[in-house]
MARDREN-26046 format. One record per residue (C-alpha): residue number from 1; residue in three letters; x, y, z. Coordinates in steps of 0.25 Angstrom, whole numbers, plus 2048, in hexadecimal, padded with zeros to 3 digits. Example, Ala and Ser with C-alpha at 12.3 -4.5 7.8 and 13.67 -1.06 7.14 Angstrom:
   pos   code   east   north    up
     1    ALA    831     7EE   81F
     2    SER    837     7FC   81D
//
This chain:
   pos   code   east   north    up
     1    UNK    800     800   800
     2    UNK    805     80C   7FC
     3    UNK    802     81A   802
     4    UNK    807     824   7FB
     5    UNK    810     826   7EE
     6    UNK    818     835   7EB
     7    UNK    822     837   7E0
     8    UNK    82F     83E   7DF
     9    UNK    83B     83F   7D7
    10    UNK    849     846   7DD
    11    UNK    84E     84F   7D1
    12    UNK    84F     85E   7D9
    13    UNK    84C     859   7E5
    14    UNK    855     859   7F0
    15    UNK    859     84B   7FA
    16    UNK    857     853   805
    17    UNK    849     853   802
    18    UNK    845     847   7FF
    19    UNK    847     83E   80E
    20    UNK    83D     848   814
    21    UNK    833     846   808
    22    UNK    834     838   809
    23    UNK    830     83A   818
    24    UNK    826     843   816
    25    UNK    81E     83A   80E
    26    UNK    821     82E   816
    27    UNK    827     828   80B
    28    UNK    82F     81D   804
    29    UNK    838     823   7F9
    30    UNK    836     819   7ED
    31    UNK    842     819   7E4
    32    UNK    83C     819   7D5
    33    UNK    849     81B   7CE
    34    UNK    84E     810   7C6
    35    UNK    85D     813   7CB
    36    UNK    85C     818   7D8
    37    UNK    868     821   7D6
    38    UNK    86A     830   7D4
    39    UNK    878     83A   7D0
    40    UNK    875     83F   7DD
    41    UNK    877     837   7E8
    42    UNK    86D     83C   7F0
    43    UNK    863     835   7E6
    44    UNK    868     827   7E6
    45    UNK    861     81B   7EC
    46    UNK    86D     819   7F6
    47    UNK    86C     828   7FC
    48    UNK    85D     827   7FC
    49    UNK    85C     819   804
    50    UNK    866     821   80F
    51    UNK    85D     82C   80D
    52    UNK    84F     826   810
    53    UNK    853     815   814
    54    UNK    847     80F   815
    55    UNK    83F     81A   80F
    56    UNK    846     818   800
    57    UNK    843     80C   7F6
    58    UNK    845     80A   7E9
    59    UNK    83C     804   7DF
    60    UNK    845     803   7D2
    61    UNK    839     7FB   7CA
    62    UNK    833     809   7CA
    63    UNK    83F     810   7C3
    64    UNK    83F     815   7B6
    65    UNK    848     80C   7AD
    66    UNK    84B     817   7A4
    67    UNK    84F     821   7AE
    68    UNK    85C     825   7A5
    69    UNK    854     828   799
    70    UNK    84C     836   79B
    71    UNK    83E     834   799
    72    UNK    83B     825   799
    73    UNK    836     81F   7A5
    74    UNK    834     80F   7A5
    75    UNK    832     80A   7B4
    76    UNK    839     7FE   7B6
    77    UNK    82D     7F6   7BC
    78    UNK    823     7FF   7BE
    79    UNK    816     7F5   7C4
    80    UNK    821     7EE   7CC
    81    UNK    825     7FD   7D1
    82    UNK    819     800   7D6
    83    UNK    816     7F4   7DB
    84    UNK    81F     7F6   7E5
    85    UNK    81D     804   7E8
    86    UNK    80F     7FF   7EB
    87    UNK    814     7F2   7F5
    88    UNK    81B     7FF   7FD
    89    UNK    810     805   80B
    90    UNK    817     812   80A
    91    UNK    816     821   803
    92    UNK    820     81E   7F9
    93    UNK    828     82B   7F1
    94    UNK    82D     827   7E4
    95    UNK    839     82C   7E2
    96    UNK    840     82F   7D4
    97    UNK    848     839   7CE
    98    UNK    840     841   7C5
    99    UNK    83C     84F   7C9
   100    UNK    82F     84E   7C1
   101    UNK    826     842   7C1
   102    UNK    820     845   7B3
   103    UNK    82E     840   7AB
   104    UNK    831     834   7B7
   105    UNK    82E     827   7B8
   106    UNK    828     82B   7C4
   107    UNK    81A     830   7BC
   108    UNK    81A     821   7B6
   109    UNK    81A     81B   7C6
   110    UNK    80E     825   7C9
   111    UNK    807     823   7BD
   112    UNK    805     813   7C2
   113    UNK    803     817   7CE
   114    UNK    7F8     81F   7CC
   115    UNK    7F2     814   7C3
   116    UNK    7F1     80B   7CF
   117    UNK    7EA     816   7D5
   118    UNK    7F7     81C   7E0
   119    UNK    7F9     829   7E1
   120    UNK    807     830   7E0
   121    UNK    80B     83C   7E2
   122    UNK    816     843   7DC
   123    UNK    820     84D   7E5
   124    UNK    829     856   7DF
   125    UNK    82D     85F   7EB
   126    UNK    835     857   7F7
   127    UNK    834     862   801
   128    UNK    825     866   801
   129    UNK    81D     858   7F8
   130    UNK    80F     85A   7F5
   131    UNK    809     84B   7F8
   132    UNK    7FA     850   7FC
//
């Protein structure tokens, strides 16, 4: 059972930034990158498992396959993804590195979301998120 589902990705944002979100929405940070690894250290999955421990995962089957080529998206296993995203009873924040959700992968995981009828909601700004 899942109870709720926000969105974010962490071009412009600032590390600093994100602990307290996650905390602020009780949340798991759910890694969608299909290679959890940044050019900036503070983005890879190593510093974000020391970061948030328990409060990070990564689901690689919903990572975007074709990640290095600007504009394709092809999710590795999506039904598999959110499959598991659905086996998890907690508020979940996807987590990727698109600022805008319109050209990510991201879009295609909230579009089959919303299908099965689950509400997600997207946060741009880390310091003040609009989730009502």
């Amino acid at each position: 059972m899942i109870n709720r589902i926000y969105a974010t990705g962490y071009r412009g944002k600032d590390i600093n930034d994100l602990k307290p979100l996650v905390e602020s929405l009780n949340a798991i940070l759910v890694d969608i990158r299909f290679v959890p690894y940044g050019q900036v250290m503070v983005w890879r999955q190593i510093y974000l498992k020391a970061l948030l421990g328990k409060k990070y995962l990564h689901i690689p089957n919903l990572g975007n396959r074709e990640f290095k080529e600007a504009g394709k998206i092809s999710v590795q296993n999506l039904n598999l993804g959110i499959e598991t995203l659905l086996s998890l009873n907690a508020n979940l924040l996807l987590f990727c590195t698109c600022a805008e959700q319109e050209n990510c992968h991201r879009r295609v995981i909230a579009e089959e979301l919303q299908k099965r009828g689950i509400e997600i909601t997207e946060i741009a700004d880390w310091k003040s998120p609009a989730i009502f």
